[in-house]
C-alpha positions as CSV (number, residue, x, y, z in Angstrom):
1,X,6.7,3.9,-9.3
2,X,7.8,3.4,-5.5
3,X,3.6,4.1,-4.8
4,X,3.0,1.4,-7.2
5,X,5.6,-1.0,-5.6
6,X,4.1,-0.5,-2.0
7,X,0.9,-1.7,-3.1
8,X,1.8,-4.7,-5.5
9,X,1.4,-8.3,-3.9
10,X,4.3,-10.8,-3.9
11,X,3.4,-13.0,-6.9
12,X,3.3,-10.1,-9.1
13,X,6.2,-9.4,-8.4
14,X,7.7,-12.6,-9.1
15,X,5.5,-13.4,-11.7
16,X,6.9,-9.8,-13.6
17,X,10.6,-10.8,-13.1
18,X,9.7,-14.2,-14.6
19,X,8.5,-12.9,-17.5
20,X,11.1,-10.0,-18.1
21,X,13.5,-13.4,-18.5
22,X,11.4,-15.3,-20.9
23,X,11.1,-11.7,-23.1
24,X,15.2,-10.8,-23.1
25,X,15.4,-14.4,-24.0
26,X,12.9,-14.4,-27.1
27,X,14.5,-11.3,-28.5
28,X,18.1,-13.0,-27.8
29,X,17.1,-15.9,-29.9
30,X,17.1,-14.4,-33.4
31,X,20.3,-12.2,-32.1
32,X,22.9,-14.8,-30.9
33,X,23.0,-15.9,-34.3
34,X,24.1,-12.6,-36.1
35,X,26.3,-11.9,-32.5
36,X,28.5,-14.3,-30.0
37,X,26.1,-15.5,-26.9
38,X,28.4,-14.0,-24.5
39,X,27.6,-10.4,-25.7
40,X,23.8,-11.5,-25.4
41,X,25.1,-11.2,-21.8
42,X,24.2,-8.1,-20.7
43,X,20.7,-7.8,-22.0
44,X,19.9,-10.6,-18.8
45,X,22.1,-8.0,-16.3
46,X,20.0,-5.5,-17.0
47,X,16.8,-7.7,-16.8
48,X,18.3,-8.1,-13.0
49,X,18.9,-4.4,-12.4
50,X,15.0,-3.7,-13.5
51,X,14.1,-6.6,-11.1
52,X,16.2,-5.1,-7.8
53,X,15.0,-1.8,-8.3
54,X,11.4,-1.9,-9.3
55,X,10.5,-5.5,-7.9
56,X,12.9,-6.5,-5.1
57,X,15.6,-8.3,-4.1
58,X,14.0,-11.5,-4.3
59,X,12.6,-11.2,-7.6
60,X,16.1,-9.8,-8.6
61,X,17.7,-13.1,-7.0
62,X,15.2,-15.7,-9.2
63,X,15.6,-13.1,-12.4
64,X,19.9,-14.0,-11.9
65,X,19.2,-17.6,-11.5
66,X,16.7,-17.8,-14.5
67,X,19.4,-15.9,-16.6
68,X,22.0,-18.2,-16.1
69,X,19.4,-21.2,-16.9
70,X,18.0,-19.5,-19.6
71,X,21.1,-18.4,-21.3
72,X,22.7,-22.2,-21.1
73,X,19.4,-23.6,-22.5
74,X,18.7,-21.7,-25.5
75,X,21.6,-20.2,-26.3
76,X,24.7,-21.8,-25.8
77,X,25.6,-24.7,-28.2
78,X,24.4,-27.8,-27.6
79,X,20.3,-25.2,-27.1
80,X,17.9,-27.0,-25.4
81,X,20.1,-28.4,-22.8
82,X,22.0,-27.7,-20.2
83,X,25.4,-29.3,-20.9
84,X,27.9,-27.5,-21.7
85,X,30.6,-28.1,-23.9
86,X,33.2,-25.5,-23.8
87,X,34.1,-24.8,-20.5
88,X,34.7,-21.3,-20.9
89,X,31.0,-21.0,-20.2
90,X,31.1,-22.0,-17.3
91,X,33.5,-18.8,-16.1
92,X,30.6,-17.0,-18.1
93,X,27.9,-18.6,-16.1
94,X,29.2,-18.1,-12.9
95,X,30.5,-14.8,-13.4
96,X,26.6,-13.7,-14.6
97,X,25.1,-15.2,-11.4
98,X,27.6,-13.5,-9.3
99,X,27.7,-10.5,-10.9
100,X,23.5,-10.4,-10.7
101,X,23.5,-11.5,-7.2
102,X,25.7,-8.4,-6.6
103,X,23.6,-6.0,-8.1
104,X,20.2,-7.3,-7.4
105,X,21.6,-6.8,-3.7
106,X,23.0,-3.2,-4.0
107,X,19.9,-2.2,-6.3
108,X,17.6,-3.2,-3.7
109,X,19.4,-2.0,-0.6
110,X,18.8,1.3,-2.6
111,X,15.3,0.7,-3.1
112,X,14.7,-0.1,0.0
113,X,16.5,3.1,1.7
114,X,14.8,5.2,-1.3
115,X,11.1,4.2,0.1
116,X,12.3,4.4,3.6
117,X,13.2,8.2,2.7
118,X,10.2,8.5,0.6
119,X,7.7,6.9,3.8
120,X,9.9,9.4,5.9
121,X,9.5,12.7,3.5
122,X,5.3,11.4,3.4
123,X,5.3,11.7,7.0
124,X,6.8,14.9,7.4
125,X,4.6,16.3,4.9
126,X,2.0,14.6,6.8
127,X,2.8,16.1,10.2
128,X,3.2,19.7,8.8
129,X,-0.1,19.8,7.2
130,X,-1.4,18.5,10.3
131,X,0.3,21.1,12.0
132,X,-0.5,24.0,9.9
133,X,-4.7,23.0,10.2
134,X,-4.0,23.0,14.1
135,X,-2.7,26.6,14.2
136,X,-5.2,28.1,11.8
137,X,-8.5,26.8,14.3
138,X,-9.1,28.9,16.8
139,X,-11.5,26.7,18.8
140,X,-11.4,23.2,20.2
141,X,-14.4,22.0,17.8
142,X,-12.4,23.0,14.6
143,X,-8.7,21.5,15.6
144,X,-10.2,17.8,16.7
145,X,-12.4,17.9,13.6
146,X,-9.2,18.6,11.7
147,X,-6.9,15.8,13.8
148,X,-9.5,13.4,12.9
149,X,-9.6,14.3,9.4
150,X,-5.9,13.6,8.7
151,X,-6.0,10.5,10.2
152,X,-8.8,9.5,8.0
153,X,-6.9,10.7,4.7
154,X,-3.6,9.7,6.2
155,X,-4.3,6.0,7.1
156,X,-7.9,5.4,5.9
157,X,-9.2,5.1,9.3
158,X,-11.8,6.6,11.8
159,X,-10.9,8.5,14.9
160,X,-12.6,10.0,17.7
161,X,-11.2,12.0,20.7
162,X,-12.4,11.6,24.0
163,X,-11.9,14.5,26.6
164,X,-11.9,13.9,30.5
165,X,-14.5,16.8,30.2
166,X,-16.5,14.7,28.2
167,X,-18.8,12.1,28.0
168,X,-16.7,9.0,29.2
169,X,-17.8,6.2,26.6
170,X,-16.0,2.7,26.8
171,X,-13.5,2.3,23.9
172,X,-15.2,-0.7,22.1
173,X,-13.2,-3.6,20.9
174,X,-10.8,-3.8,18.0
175,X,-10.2,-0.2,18.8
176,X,-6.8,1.6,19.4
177,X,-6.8,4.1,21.8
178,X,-3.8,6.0,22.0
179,X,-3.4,8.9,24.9
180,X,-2.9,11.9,24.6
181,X,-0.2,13.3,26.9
182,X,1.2,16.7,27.6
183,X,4.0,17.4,30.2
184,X,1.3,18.9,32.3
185,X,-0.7,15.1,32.2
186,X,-3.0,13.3,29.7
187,X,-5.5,16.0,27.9
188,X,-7.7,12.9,26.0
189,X,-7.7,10.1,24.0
190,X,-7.7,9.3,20.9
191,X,-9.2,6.2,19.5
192,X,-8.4,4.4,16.2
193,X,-10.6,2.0,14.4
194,X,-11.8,0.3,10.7
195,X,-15.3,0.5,9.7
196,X,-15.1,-3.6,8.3
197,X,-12.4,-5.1,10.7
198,X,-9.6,-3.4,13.6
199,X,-6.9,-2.2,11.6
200,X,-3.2,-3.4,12.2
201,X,-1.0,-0.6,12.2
202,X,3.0,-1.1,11.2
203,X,5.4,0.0,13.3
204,X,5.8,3.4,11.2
205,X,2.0,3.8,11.4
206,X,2.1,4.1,15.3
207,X,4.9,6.5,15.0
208,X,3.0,9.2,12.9
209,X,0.1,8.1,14.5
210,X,2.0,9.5,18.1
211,X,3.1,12.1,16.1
212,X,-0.4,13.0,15.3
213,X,-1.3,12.4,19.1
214,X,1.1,14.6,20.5
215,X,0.0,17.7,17.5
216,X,-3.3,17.3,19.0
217,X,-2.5,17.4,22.7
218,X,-0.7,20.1,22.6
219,X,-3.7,21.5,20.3
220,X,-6.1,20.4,22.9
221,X,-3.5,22.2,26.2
222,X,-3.5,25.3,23.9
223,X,-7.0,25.7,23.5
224,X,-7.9,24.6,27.0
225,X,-5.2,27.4,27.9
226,X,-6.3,30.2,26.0
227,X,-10.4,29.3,27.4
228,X,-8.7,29.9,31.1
229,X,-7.2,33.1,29.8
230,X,-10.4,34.4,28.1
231,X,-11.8,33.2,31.7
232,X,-9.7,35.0,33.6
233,X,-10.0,38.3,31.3
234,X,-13.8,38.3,31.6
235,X,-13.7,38.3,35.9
236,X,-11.2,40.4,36.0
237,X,-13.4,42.9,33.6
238,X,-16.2,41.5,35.9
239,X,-14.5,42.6,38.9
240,X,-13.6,46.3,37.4
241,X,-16.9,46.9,36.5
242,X,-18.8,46.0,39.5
243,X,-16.0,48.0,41.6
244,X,-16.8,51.2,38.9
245,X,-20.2,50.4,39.6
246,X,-20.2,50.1,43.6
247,X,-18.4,53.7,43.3
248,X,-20.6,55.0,41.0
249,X,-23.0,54.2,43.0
250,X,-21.8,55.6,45.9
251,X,-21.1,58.9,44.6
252,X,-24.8,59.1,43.1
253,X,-26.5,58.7,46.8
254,X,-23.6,60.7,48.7
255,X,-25.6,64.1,47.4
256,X,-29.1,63.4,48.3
257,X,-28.1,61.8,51.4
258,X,-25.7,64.8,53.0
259,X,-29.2,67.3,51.6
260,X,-31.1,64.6,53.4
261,X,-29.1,65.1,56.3
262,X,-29.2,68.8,56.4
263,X,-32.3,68.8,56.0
264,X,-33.3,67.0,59.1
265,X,-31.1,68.6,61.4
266,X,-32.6,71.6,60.7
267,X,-36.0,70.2,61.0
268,X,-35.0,68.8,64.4
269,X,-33.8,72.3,65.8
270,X,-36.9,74.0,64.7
271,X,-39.0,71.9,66.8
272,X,-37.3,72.5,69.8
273,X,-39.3,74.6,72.4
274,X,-38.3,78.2,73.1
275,X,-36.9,78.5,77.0
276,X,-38.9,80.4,79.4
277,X,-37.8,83.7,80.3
278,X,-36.7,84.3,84.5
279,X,-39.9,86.4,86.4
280,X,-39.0,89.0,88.3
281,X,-40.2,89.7,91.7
């Protein structure tokens, strides 16, 4: 019923706690004359609980005043005006007003903290689901597909991230562009839009919409972190296999050359001339 509330227009409401009065006071009609008006009275209190609750405190406040009205009207002696004749009526009248300003008051202060709790509860939800997409992808493609799909299911609207890596495209107008910022500096941006008109965000909007912005930086530093790992892994395995290779290398020509070597030192010494033997006289 709180869903419903959020989405239903202020003459509705109004319009509702009017009529809840005029029905209580059609079904009072045939009843106050089996029972005294005065116990007629709480069928209008409760008209104004329904009212706070469901509808508002300011429905709740024109459901009191229309109780007292209708009540003096149509059922209290001289009906169809509203002059009173016994006076003790009066203390009745009064005490219904206050007693219906009172409530509709409390009632919706609860109502009010109820969806406050309920927006809050929707937003956590909101943030781990968000959360629980962005540690399931394992590349950078998958997590701002997914950051840009809750925003679209969350608020209705389209997104797009923009990386400093990226293609730097003017934000256009009517767009929201929020950054997004890690302790180590700003990763990207995201950018917020409605297909007919710029949407305006409430103040609890931009709060889970920087919640959502901050999920995804630190999405964005992750993966950008684990790419300079996987970076780093693949020279260093560069590195060991070029120095297994140089060696390997090295120990394949060490054999021929040192038979090479050999070879033409004993080459050299066998083309050397023979020394000629002293004559003798």
């Amino acid at each position: 019923m709180r869903r419903f509330d959020y989405r239903m227009s202020q003459f509705w409401r109004y319009t509702i706690s009017i009529a809840l009065v005029v029905l209580v006071t059609l079904i009072s009609l045939p009843i106050h004359l089996i029972l005294e008006p005065t116990n007629l009275v709480m069928l209008f209190l409760a008209v104004v609980v329904l009212s706070a609750i469901y509808l508002g405190r300011g429905p709740a406040i024109l459901a009191s005043i229309l109780s007292v009205l209708f009540f003096d009207y149509f059922l209290i002696e001289p009906r169809f005006s509203l002059n009173v004749h016994d006076t003790q009526y009066l203390i009745t009248f009064l005490g219904l007003l206050v007693v219906g300003l009172i409530i509709s008051t409390t009632a919706a202060t609860l109502r009010n903290q109820l969806e406050i709790l309920d927006r809050r509860e929707r937003h956590t939800a909101a943030l781990n689901s968000l959360s629980r997409d962005l540690t399931g992808a394992l590349k950078l493609d998958e997590m701002l597909a997914s950051v840009i799909r809750h925003v679209s299911e969350t608020f209705g609207l389209q997104a797009s991230i923009r990386l400093p890596e990226g293609p730097q495209n003017p934000a256009q107008p009517g767009v929201y562009s929020m950054p997004l910022k890690t302790v180590h500096g700003v990763v990207g941006t995201m950018d917020i839009w409605q297909e007919a008109k710029p949407g305006n965000l409430t103040q609890e909007q931009r709060q889970l919409l920087e919640g959502f912005a901050n999920l995804a930086a630190l999405a964005i530093e992750r993966a950008k972190l684990a790419e300079q790992a996987r970076q780093a892994q693949i020279l260093q395995t560069t590195e060991r296999l070029q120095s297994a290779l140089l060696s390997s290398i090295s120990h394949e020509l060490r054999t021929p050359l040192v038979s090479i070597t050999g070879a033409l030192s004993t080459l050299a010494e066998a083309t050397q001339p023979e020394s000629s033997t002293p004559m003798e006289w």
